[in-house]
Backbone as numpy.savetxt, mean C-alpha at the origin, in Angstrom:
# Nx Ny Nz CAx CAy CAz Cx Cy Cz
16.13 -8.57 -0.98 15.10 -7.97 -1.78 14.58 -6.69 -1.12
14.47 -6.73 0.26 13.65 -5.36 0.71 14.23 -4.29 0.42
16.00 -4.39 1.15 16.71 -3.36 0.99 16.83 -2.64 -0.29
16.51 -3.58 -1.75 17.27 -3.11 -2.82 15.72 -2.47 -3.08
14.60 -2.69 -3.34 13.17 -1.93 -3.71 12.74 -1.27 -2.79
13.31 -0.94 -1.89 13.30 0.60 -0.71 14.00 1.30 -1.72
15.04 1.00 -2.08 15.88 2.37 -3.03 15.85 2.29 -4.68
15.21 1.47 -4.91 14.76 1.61 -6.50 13.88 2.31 -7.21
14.25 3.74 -7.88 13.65 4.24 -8.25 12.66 4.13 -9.27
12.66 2.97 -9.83 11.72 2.44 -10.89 10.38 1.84 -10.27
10.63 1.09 -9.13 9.13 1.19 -8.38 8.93 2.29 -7.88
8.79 3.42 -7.68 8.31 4.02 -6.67 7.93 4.51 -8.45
8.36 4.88 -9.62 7.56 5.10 -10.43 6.70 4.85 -11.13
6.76 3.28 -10.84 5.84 2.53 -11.27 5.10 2.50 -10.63
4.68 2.30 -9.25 3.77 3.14 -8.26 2.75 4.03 -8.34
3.69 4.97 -8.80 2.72 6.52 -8.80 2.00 6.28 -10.26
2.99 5.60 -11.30 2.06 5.58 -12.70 0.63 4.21 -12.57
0.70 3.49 -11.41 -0.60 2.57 -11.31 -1.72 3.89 -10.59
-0.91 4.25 -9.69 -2.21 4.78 -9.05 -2.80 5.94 -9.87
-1.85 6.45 -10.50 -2.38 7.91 -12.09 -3.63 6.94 -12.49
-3.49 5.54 -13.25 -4.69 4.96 -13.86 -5.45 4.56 -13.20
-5.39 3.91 -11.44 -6.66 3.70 -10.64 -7.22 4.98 -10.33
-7.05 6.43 -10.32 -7.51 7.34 -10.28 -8.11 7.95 -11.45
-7.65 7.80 -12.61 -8.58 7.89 -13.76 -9.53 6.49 -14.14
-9.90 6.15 -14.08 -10.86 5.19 -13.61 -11.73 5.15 -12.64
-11.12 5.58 -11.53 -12.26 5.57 -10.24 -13.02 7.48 -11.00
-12.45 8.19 -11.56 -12.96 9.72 -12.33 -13.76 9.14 -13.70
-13.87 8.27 -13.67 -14.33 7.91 -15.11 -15.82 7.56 -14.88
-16.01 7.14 -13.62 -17.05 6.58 -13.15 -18.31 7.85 -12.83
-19.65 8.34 -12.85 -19.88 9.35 -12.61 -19.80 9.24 -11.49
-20.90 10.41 -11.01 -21.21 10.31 -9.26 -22.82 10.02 -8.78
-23.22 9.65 -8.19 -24.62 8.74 -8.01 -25.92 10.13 -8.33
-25.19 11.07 -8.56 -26.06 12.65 -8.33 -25.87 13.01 -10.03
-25.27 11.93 -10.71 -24.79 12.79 -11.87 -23.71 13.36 -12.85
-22.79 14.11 -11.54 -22.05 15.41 -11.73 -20.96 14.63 -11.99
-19.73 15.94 -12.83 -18.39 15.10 -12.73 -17.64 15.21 -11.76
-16.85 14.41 -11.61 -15.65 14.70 -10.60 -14.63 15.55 -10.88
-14.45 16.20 -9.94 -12.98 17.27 -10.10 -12.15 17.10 -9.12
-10.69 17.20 -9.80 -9.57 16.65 -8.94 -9.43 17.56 -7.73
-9.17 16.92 -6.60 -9.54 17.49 -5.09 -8.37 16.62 -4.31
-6.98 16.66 -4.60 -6.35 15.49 -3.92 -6.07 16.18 -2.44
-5.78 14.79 -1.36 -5.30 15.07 -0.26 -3.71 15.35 -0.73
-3.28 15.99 -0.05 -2.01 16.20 0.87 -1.34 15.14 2.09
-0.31 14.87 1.45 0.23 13.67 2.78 1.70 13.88 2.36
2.16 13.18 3.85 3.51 13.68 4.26 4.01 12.38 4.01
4.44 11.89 2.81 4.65 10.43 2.92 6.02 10.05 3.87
6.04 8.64 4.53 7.30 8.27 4.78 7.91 7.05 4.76
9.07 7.00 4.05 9.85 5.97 3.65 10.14 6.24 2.07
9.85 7.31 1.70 10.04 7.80 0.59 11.40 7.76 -0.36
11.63 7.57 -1.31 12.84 8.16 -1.73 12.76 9.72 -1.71
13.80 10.58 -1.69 14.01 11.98 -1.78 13.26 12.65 -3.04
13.88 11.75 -4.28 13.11 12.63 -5.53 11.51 12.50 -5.67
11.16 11.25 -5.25 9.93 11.30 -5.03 9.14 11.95 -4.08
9.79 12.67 -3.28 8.67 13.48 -2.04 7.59 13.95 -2.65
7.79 15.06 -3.35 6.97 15.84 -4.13 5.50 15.47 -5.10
6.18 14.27 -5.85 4.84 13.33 -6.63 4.35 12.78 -5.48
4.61 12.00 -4.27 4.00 11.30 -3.61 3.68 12.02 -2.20
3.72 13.26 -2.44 3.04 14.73 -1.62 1.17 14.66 -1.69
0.83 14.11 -2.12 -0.62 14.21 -2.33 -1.10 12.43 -2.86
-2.46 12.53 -2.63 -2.93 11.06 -2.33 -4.57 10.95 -3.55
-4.52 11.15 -4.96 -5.38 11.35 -5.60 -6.84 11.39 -4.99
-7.65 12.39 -5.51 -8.89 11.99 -4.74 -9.71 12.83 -5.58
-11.14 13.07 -5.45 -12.45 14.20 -6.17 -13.23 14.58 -5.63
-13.91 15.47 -6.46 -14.93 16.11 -5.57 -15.72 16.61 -6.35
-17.09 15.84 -6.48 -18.37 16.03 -7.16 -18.63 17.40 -7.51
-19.07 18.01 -8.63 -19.10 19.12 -9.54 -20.33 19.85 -8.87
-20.89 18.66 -9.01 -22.76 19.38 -8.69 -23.17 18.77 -6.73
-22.60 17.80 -6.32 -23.17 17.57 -4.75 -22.17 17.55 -3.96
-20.80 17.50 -4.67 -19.52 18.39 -3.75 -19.05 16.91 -2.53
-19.67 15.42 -2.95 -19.26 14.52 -2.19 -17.67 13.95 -3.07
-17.30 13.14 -2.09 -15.85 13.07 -1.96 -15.52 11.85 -2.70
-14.92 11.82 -4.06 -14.49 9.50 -4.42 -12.52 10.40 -4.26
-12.26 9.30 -3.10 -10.76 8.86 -3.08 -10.61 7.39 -3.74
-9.49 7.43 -4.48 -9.53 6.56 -5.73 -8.42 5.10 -4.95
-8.68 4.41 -4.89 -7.43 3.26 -4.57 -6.00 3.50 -4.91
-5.41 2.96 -4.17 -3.97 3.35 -4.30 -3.01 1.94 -3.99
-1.90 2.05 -4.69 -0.83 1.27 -4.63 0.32 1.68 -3.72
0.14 3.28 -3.54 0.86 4.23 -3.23 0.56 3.80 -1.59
-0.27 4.12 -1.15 -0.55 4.35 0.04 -1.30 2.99 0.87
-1.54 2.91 2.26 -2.40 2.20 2.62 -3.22 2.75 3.85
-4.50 3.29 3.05 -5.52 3.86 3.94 -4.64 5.33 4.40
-5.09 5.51 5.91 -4.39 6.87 6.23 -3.12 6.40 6.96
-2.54 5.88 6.72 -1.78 5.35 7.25 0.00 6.03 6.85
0.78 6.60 7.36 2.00 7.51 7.27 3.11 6.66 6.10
3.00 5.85 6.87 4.65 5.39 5.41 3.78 4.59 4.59
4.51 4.43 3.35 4.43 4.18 2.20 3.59 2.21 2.44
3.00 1.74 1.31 2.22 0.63 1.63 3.45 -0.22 1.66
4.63 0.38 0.20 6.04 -0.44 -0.07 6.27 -0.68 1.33
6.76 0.20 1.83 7.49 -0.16 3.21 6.58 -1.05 4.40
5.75 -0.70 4.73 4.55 -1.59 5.39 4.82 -3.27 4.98
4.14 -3.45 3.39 4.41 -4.53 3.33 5.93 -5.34 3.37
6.86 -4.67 3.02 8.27 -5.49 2.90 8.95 -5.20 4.27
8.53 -3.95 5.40 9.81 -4.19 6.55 8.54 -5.44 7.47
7.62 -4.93 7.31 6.83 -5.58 8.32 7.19 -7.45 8.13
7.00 -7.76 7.07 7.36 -9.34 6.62 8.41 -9.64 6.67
9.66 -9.03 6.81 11.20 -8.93 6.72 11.72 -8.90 8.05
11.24 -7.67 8.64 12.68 -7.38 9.71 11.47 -7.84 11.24
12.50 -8.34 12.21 12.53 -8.23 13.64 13.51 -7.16 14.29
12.99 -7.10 15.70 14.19 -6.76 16.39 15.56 -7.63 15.74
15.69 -8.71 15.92 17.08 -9.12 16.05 16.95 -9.94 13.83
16.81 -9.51 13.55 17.11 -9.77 11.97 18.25 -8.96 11.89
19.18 -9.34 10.86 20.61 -8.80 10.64 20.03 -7.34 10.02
20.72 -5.93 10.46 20.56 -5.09 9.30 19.46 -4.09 9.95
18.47 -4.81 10.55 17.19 -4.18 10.69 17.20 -3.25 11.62
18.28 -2.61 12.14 18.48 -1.48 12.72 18.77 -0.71 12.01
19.52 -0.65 11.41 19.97 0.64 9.96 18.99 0.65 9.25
17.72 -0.53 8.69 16.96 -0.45 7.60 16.00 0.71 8.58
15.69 0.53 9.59 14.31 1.07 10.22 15.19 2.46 10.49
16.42 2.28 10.71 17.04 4.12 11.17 16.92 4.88 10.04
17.28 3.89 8.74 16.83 4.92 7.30 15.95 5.44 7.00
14.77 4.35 6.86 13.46 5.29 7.02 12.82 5.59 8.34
13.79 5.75 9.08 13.01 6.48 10.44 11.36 5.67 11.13
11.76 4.31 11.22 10.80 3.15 11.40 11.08 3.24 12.52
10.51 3.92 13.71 10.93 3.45 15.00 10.19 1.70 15.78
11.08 1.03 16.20 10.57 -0.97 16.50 9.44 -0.71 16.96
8.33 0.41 17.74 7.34 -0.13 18.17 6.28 0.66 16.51
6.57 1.06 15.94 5.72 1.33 14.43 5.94 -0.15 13.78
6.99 -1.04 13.84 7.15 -2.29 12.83 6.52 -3.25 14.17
6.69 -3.09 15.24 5.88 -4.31 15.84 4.34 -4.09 16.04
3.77 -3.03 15.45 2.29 -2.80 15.77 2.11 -3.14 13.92
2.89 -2.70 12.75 2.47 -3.31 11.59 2.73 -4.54 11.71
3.67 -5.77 12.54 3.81 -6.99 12.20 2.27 -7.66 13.00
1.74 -6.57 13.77 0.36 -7.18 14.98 -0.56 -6.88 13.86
-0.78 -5.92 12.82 -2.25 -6.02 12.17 -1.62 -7.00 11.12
-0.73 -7.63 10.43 -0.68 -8.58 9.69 -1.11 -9.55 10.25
-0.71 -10.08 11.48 -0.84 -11.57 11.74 -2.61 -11.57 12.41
-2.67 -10.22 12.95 -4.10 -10.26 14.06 -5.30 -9.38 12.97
-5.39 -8.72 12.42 -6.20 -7.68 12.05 -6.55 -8.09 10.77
-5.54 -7.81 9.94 -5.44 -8.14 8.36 -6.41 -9.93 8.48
-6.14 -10.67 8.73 -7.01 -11.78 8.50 -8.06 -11.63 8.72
-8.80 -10.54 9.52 -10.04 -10.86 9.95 -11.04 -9.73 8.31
-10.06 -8.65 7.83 -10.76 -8.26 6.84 -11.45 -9.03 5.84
-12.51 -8.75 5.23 -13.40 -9.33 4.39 -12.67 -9.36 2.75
-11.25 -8.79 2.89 -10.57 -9.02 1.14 -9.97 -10.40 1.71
-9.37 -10.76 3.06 -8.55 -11.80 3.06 -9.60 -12.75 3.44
-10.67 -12.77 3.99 -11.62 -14.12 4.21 -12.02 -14.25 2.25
-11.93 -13.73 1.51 -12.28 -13.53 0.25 -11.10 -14.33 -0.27
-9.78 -14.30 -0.69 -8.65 -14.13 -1.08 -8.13 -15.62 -0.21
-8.37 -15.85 0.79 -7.71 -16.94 1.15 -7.57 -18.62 0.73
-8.68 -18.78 0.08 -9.08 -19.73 -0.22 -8.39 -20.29 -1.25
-7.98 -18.73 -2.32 -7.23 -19.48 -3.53 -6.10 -19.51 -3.59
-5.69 -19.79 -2.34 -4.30 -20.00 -2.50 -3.32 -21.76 -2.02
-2.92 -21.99 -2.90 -2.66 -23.57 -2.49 -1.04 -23.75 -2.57
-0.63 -24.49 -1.86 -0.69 -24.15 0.01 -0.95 -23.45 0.36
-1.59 -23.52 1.49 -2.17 -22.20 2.23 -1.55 -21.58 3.07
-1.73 -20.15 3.26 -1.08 -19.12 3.21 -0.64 -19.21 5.04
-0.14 -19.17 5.70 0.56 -19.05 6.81 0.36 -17.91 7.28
-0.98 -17.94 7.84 -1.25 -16.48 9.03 -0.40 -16.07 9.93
0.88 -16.70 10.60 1.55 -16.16 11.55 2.78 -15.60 10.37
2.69 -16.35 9.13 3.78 -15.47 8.69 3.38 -14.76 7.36
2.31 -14.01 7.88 2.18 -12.61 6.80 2.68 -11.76 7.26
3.18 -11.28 5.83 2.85 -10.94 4.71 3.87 -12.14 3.71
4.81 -12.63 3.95 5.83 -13.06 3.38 5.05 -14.18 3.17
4.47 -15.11 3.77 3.56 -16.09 3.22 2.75 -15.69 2.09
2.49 -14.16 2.27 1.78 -14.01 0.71 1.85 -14.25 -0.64
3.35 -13.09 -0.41 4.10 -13.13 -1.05 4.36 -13.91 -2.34
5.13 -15.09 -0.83 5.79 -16.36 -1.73 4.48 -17.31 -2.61
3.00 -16.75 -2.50 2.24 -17.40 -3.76 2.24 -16.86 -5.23
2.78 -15.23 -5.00 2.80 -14.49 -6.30 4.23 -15.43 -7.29
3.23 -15.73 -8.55 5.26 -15.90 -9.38 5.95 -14.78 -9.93
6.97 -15.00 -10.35 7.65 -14.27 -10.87 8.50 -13.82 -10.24
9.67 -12.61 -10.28 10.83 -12.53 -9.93 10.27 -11.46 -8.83
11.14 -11.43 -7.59 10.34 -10.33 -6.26 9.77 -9.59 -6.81
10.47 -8.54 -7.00 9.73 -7.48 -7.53 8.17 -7.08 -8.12
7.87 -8.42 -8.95 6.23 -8.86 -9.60 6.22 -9.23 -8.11
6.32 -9.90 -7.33 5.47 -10.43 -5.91 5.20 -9.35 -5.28
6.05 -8.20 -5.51 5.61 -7.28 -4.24 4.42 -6.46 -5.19
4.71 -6.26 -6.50 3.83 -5.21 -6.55 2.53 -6.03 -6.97
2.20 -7.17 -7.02 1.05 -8.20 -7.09 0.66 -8.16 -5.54
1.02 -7.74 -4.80 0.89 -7.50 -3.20 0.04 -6.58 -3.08
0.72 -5.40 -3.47 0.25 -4.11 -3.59 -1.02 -4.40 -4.07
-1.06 -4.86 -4.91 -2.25 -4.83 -6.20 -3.24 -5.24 -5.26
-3.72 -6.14 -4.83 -3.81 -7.35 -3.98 -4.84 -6.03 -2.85
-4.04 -5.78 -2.59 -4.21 -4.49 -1.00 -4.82 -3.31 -1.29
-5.56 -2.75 -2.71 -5.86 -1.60 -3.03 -7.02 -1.72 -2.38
-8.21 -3.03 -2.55 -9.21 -2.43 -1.60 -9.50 -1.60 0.18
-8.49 -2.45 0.38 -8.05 -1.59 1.89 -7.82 -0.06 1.97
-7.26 -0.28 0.74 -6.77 1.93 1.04 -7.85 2.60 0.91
-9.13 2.50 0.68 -10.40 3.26 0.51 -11.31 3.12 1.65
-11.92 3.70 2.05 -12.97 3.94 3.05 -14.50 2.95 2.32
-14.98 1.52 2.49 -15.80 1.55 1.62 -17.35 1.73 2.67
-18.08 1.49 1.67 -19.88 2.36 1.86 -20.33 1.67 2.19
């Protein structure tokens, strides 16, 4: 499953078309002063990208108040927090590959994953990620319960449906994280 939705171009469009509507939505909302929002996106160098996608996933939606000039960055599916490669890749090499997993040298040489970037994402899954306030939230409803030493793939396997719905119910899952909250 990882290998084949690293190179499927239909998620990475389906991707960018969730986060188009969590960004019109988070613009829909005013601003505590009033004013409207105007599109103000960051710039980011994504990585783990497909090629045709560089360009759409070149920037990270965001605004910037009309009248008090403060900042709403909108949640993303796309991204996680400031964080360099893609959330896709985060969540599926980090739950997937070890050093010694078959493959997982070519998968991490493709997208240029060097082992100590996947062993510091496999340390905030098992150490960090639990202690956030979405997963003390989120944990409870899950029956069987979810296997902290083996997140993310313990997650995962509570979403139904065919991979693909698990990963991007993942994603979904993870948008509060990508925002800075107040």
């Amino acid at each position: 499953m990882c290998h084949n939705l690293l190179h499927d171009p239909k998620i990475f469009q389906w991707l960018y078309r969730v986060d188009e509507a969590l960004a019109e939505e988070s613009r829909g909302i005013r601003c505590v002063c009033g004013g409207k929002w105007h599109r103000a996106d960051y710039p980011r160098k994504p990585r783990g990208c497909l090629r045709d996608f560089r360009m759409p996933y070149a920037s990270r939606f965001s605004f910037c108040c009309s009248h008090c000039r403060k900042r709403r960055t909108s949640p993303s599916v796309r991204f996680l927090g400031r964080r360099v490669y893609l959330a896709l890749v985060i969540l599926l090499m980090a739950g997937r590959l070890t050093a010694r997993t078959p493959g997982a040298q070519e998968v991490c040489a493709l997208l240029d994953v060097p082992g100590r970037t996947l062993r510091r994402w496999r340390d905030w899954w098992k150490q960090d990620f639990p202690l956030t306030s979405l997963w003390k939230a989120e944990v409870a409803c899950y029956l069987p319960p979810v296997h902290r030493e083996d997140l993310p793939l313990s997650l995962l396997a509570r979403f139904a449906g065919p991979p693909i719905a698990a990963v991007l119910d993942g994603l979904a899952l993870l948008t509060p994280l990508t925002i800075r909250q107040r």
